[in-house]
mmCIF file as gemmi writes it, N, C-alpha and C atoms, coordinates in Angstrom:
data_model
loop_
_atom_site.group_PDB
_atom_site.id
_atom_site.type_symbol
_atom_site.label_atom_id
_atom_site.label_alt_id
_atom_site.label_comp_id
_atom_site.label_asym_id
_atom_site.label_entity_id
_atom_site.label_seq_id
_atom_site.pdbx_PDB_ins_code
_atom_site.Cartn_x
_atom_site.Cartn_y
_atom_site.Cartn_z
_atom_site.occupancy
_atom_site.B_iso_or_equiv
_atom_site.pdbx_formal_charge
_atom_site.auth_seq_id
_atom_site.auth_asym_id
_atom_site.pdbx_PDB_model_num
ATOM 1 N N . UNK Axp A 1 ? 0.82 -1.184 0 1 0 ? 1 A 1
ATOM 2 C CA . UNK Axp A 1 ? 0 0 0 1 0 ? 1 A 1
ATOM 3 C C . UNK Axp A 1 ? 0.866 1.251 0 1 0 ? 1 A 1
ATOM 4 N N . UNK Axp A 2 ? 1.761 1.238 0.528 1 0 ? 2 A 1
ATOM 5 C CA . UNK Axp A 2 ? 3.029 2.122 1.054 1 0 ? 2 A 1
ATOM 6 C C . UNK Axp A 2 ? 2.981 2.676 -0.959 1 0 ? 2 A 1
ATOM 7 N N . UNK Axp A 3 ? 3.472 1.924 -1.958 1 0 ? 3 A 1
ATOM 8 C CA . UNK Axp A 3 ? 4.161 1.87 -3.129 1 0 ? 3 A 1
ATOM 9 C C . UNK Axp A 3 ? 3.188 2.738 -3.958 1 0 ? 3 A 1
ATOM 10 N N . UNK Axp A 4 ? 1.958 2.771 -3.775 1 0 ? 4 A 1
ATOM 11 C CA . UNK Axp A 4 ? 0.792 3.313 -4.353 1 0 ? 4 A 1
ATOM 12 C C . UNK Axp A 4 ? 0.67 4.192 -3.771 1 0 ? 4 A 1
ATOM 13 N N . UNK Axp A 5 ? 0.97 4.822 -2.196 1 0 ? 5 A 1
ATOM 14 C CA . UNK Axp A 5 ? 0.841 6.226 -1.797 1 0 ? 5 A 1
ATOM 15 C C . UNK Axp A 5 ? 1.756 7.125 -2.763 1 0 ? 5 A 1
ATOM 16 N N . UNK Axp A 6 ? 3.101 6.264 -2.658 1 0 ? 6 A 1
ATOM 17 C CA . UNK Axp A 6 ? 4.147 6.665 -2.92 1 0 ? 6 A 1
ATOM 18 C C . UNK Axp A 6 ? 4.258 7.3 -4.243 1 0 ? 6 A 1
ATOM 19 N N . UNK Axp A 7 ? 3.36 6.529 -5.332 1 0 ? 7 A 1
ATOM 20 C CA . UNK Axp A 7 ? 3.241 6.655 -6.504 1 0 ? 7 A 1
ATOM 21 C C . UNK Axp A 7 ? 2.54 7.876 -6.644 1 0 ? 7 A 1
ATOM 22 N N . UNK Axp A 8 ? 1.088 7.876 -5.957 1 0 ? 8 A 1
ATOM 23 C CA . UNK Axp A 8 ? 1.078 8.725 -6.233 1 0 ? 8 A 1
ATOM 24 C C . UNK Axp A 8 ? 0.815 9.728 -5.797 1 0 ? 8 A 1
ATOM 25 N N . UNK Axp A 9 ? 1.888 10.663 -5.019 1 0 ? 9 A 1
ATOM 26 C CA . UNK Axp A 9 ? 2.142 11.88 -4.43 1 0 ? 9 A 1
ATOM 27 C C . UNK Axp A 9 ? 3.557 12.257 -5.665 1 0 ? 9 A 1
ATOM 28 N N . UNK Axp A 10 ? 4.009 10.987 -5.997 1 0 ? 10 A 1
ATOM 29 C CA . UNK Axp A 10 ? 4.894 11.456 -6.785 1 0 ? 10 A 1
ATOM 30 C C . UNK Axp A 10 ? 3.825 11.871 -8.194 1 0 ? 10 A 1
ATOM 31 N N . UNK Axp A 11 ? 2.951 11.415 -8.331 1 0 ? 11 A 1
ATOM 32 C CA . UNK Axp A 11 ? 1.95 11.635 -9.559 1 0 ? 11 A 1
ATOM 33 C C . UNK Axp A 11 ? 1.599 13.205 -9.567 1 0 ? 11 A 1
ATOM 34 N N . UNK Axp A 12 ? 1.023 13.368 -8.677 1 0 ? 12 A 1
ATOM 35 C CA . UNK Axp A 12 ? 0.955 15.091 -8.261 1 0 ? 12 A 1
ATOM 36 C C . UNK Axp A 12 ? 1.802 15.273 -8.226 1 0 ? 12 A 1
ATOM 37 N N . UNK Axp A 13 ? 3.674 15.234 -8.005 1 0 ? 13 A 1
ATOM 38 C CA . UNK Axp A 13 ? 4.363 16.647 -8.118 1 0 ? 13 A 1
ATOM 39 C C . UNK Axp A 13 ? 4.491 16.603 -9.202 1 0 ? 13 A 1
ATOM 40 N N . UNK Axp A 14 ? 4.558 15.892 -10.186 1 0 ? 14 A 1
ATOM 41 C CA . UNK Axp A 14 ? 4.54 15.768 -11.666 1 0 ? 14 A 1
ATOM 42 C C . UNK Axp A 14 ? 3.397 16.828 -12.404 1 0 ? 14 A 1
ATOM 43 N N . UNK Axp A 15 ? 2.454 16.076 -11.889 1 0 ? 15 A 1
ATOM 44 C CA . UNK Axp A 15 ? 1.462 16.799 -12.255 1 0 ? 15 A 1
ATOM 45 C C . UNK Axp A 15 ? 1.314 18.371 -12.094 1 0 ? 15 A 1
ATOM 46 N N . UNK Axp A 16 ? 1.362 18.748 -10.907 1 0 ? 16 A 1
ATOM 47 C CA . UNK Axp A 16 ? 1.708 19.927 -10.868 1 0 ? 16 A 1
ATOM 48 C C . UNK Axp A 16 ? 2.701 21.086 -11.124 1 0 ? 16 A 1
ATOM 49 N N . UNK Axp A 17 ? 3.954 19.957 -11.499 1 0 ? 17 A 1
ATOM 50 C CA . UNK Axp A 17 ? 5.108 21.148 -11.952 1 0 ? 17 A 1
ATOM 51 C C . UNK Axp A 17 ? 4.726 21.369 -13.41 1 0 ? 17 A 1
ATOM 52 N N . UNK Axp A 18 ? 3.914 19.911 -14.323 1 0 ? 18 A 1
ATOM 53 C CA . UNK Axp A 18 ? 3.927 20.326 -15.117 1 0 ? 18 A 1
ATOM 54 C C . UNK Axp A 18 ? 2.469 20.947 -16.123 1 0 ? 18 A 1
ATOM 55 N N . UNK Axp A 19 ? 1.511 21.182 -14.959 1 0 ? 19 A 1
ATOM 56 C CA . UNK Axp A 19 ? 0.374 22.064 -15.235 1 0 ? 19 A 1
ATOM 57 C C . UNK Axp A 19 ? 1.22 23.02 -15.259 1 0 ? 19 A 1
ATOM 58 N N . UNK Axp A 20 ? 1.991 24.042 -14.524 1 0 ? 20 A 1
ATOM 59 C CA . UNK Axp A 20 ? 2.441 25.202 -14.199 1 0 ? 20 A 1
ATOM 60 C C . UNK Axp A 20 ? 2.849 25.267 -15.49 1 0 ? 20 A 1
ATOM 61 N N . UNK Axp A 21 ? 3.731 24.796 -16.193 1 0 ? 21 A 1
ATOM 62 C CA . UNK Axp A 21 ? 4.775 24.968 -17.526 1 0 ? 21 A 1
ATOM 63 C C . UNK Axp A 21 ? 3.658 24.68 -18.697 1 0 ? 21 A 1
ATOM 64 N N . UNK Axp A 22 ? 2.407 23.858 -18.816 1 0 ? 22 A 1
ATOM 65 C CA . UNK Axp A 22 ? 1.525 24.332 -19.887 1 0 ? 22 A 1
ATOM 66 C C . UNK Axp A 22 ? 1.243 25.743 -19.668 1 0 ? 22 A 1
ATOM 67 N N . UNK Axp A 23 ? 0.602 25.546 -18.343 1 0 ? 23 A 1
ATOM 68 C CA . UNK Axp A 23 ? -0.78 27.068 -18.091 1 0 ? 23 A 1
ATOM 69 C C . UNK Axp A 23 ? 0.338 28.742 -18.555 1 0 ? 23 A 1
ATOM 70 N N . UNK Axp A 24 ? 1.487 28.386 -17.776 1 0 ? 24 A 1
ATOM 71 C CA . UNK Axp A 24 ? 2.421 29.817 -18.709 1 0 ? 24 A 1
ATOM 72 C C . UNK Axp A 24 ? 2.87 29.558 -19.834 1 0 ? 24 A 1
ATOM 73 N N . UNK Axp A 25 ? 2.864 28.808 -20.657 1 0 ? 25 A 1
ATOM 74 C CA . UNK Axp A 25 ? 3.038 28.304 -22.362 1 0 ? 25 A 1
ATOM 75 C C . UNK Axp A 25 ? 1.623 28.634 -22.712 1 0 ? 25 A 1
ATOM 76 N N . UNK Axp A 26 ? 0.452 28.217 -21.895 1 0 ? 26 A 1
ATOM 77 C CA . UNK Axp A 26 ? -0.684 28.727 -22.839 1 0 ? 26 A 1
ATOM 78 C C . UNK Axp A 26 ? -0.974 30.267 -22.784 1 0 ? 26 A 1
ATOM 79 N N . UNK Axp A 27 ? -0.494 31.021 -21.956 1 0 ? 27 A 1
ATOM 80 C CA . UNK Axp A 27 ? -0.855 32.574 -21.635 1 0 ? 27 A 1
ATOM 81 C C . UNK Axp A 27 ? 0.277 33.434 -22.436 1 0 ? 27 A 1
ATOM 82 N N . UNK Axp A 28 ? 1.364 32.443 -22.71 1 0 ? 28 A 1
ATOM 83 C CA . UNK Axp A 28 ? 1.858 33.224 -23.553 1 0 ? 28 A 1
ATOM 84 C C . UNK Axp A 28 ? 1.708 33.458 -24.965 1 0 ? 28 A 1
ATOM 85 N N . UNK Axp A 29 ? 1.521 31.937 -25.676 1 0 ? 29 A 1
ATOM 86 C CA . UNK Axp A 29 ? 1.168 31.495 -27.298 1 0 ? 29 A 1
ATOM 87 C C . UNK Axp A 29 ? -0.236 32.113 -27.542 1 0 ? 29 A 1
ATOM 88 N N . UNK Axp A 30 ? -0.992 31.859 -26.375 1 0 ? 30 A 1
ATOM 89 C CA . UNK Axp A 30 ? -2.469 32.422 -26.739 1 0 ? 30 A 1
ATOM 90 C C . UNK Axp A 30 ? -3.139 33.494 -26.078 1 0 ? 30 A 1
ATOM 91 N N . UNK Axp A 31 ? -2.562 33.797 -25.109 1 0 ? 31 A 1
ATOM 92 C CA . UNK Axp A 31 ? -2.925 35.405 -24.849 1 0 ? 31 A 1
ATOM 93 C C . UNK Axp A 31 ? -3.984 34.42 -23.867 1 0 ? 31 A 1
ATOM 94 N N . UNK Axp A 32 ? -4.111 33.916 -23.089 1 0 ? 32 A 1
ATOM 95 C CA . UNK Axp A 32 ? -5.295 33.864 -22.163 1 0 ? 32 A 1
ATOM 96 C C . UNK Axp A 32 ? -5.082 34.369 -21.061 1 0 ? 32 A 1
ATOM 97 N N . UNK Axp A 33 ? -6.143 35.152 -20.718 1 0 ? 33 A 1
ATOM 98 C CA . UNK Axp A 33 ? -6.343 36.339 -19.837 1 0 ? 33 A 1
ATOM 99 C C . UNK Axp A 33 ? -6.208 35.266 -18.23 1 0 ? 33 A 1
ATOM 100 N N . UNK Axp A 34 ? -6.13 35.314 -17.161 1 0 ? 34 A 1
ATOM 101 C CA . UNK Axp A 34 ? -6.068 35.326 -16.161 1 0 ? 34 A 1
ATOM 102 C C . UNK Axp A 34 ? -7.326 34.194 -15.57 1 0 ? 34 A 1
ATOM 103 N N . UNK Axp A 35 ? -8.071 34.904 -15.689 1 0 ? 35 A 1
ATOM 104 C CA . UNK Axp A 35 ? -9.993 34.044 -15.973 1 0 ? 35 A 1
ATOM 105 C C . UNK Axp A 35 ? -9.732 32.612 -16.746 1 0 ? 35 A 1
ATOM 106 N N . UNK Axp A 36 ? -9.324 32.575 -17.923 1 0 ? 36 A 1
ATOM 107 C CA . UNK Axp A 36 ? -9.368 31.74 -18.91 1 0 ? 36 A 1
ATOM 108 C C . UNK Axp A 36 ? -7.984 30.541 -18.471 1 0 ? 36 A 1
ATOM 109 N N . UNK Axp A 37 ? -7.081 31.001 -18.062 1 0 ? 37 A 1
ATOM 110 C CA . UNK Axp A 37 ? -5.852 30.153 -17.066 1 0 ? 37 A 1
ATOM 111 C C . UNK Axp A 37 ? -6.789 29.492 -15.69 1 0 ? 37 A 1
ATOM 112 N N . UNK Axp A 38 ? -7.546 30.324 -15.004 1 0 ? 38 A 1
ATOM 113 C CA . UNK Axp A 38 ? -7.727 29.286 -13.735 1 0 ? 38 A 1
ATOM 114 C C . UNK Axp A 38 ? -8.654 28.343 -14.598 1 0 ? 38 A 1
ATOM 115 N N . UNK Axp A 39 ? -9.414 28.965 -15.768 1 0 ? 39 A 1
ATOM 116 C CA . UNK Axp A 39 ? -10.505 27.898 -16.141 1 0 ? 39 A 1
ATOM 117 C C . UNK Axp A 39 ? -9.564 26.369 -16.87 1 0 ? 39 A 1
ATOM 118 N N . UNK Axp A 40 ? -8.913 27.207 -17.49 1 0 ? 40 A 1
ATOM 119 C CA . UNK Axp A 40 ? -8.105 25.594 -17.916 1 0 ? 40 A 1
ATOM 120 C C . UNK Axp A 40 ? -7.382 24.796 -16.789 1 0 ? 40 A 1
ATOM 121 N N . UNK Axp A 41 ? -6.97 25.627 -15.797 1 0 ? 41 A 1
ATOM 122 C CA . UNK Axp A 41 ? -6.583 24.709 -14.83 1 0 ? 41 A 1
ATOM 123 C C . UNK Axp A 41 ? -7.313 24.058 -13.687 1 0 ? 41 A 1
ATOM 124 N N . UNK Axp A 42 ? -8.708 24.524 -13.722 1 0 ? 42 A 1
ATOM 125 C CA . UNK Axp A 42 ? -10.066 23.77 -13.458 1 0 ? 42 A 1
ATOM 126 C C . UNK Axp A 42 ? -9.911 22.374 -13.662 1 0 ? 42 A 1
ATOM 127 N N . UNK Axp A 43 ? -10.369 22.05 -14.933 1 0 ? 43 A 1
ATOM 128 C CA . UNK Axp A 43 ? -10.215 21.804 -16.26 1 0 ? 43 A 1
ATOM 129 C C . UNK Axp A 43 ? -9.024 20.482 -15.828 1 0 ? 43 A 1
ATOM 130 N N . UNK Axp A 44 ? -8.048 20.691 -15.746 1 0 ? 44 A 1
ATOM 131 C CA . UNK Axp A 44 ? -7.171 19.861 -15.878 1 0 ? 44 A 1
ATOM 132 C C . UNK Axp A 44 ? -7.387 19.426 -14.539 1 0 ? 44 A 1
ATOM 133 N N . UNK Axp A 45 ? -7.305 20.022 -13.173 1 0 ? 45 A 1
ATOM 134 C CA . UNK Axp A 45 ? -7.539 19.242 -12.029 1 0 ? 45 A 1
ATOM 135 C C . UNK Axp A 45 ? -8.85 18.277 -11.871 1 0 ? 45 A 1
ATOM 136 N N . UNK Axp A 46 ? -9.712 18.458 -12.684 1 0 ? 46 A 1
ATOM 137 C CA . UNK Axp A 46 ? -10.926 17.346 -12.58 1 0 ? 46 A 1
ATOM 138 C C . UNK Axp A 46 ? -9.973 16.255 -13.893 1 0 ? 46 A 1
ATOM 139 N N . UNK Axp A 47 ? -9.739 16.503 -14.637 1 0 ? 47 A 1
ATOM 140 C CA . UNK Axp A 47 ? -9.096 15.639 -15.268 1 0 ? 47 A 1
ATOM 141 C C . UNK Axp A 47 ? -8.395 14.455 -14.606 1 0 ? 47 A 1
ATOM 142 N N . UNK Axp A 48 ? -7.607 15.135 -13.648 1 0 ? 48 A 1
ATOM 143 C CA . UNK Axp A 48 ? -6.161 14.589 -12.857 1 0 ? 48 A 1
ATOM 144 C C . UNK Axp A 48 ? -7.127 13.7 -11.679 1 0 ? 48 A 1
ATOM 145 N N . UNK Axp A 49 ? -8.004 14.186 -10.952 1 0 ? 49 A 1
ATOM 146 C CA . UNK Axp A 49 ? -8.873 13.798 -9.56 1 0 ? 49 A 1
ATOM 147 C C . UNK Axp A 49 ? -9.753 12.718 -10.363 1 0 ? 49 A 1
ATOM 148 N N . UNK Axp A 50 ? -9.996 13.121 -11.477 1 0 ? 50 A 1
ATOM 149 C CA . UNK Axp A 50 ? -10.89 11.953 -12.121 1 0 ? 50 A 1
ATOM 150 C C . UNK Axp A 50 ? -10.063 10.278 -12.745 1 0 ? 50 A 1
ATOM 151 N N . UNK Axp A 51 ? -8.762 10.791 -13.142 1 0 ? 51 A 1
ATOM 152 C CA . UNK Axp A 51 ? -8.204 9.813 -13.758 1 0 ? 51 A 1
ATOM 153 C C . UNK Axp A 51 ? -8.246 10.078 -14.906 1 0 ? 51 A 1
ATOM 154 N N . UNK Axp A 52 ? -8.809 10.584 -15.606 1 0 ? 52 A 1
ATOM 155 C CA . UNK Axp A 52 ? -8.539 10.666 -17.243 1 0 ? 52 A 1
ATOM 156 C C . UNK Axp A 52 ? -7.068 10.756 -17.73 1 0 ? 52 A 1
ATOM 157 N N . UNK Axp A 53 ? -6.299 9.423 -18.202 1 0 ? 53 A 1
ATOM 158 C CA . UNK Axp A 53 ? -5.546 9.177 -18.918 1 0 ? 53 A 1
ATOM 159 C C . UNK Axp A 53 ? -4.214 9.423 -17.91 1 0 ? 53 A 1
ATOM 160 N N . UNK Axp A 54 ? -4.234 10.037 -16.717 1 0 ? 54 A 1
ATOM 161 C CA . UNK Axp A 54 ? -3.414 9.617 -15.874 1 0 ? 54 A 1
ATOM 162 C C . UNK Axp A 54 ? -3.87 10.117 -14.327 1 0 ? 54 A 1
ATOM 163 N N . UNK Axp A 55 ? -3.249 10.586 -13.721 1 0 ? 55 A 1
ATOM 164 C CA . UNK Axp A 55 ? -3.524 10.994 -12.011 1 0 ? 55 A 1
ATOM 165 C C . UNK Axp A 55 ? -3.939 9.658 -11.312 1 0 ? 55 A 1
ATOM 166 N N . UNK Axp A 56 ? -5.07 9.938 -10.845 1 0 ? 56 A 1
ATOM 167 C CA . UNK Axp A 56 ? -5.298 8.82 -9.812 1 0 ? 56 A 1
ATOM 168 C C . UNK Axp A 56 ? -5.569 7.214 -9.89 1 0 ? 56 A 1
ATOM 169 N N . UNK Axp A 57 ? -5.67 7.195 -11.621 1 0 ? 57 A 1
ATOM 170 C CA . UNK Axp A 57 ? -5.379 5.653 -12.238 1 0 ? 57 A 1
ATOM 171 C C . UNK Axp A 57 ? -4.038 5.572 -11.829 1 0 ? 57 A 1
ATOM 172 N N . UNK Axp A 58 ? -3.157 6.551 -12.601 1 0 ? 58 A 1
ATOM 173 C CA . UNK Axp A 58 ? -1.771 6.464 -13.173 1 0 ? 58 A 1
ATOM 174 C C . UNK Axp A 58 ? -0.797 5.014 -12.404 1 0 ? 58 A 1
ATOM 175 N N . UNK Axp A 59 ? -1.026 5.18 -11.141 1 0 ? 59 A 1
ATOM 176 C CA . UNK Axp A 59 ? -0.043 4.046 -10.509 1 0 ? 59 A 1
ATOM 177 C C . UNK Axp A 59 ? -0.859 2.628 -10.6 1 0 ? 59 A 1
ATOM 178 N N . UNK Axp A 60 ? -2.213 2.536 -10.852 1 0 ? 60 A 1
ATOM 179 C CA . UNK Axp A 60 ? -2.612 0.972 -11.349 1 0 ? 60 A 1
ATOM 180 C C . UNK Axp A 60 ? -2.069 0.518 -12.773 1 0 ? 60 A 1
ATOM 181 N N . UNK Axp A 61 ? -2.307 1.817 -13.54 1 0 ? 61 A 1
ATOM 182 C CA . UNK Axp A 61 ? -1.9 1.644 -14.815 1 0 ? 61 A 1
ATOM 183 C C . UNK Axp A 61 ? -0.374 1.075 -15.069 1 0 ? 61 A 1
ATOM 184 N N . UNK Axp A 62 ? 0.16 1.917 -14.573 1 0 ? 62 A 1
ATOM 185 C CA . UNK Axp A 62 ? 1.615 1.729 -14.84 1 0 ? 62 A 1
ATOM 186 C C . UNK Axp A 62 ? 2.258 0.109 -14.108 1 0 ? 62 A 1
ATOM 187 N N . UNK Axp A 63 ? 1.76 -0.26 -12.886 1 0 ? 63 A 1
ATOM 188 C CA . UNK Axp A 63 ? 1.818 -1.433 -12.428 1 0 ? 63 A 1
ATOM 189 C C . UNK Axp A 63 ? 1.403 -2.244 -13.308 1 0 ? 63 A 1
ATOM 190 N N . UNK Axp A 64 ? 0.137 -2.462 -14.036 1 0 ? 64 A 1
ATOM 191 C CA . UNK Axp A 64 ? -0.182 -3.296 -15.209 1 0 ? 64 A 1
ATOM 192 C C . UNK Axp A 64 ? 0.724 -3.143 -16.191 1 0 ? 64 A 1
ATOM 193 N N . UNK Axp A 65 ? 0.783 -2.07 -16.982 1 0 ? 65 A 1
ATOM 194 C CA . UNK Axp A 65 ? 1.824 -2.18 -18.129 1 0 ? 65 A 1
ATOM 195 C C . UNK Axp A 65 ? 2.584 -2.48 -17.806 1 0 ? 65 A 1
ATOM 196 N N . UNK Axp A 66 ? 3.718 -2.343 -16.068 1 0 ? 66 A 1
ATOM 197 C CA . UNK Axp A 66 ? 5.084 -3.472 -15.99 1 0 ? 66 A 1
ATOM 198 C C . UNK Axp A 66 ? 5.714 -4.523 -16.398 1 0 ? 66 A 1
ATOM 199 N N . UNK Axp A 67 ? 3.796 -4.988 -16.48 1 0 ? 67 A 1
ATOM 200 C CA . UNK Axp A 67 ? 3.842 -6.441 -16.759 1 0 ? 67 A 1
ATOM 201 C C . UNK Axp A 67 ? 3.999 -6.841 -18.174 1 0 ? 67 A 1
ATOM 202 N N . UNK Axp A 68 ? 4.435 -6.006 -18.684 1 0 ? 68 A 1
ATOM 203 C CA . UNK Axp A 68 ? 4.327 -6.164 -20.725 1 0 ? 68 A 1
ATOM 204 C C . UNK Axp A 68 ? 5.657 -5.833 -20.542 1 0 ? 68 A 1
ATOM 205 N N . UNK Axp A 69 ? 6.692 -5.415 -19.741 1 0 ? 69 A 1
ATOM 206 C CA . UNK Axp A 69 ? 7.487 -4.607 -20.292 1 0 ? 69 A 1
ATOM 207 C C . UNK Axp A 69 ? 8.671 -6.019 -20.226 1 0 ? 69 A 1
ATOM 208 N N . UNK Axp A 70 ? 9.587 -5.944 -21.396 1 0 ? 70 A 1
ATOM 209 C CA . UNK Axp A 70 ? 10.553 -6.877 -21.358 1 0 ? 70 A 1
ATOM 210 C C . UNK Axp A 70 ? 11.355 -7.172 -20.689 1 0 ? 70 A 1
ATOM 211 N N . UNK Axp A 71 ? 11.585 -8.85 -20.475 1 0 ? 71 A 1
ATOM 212 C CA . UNK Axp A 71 ? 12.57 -8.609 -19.269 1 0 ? 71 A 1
ATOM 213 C C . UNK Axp A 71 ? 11.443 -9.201 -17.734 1 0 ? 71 A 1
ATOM 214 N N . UNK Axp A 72 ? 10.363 -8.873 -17.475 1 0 ? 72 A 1
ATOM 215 C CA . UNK Axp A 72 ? 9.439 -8.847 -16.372 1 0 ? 72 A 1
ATOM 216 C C . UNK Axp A 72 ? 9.227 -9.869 -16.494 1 0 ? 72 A 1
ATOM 217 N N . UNK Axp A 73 ? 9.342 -10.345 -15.608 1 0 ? 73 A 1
ATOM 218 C CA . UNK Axp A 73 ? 8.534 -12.18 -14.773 1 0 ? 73 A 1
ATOM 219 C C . UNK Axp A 73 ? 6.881 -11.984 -14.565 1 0 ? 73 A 1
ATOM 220 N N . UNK Axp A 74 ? 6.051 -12.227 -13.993 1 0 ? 74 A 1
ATOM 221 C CA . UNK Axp A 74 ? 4.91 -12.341 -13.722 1 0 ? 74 A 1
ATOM 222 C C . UNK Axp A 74 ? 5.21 -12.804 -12.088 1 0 ? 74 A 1
């Protein structure tokens, strides 16, 4: 249980260093006002809390795919 906390708190700092480096890449390429940054980063935290395509799946996921990866026993 320890390995899955572990995973993922490391999932969030990920996550969060690298919301920060879209959300100022998107305010700069596209001019989004202030309003339009917390909304995308809304946006991405229900993403992340939900699991969509990584966050709070992310460490089941990645434990399963281990198991494909070459080299791995079962």
């Amino acid at each position: 249980m320890g390995d899955a906390k572990n995973q993922r708190q490391e999932n969030e700092r990920f996550f969060e260093e690298v919301k920060r480096k879209y959300l100022a890449d998107m305010k700069t390429r596209f001019g989004f006002t202030d309003l339009q940054a917390t909304q995308a980063e809304s946006l991405a935290n229900w993403a992340f809390d939900s699991g969509f395509g990584s966050g709070v799946s992310y460490a089941r996921y990645d434990e399963a795919m281990s198991l494909l990866r070459p080299g791995r026993r079962a």
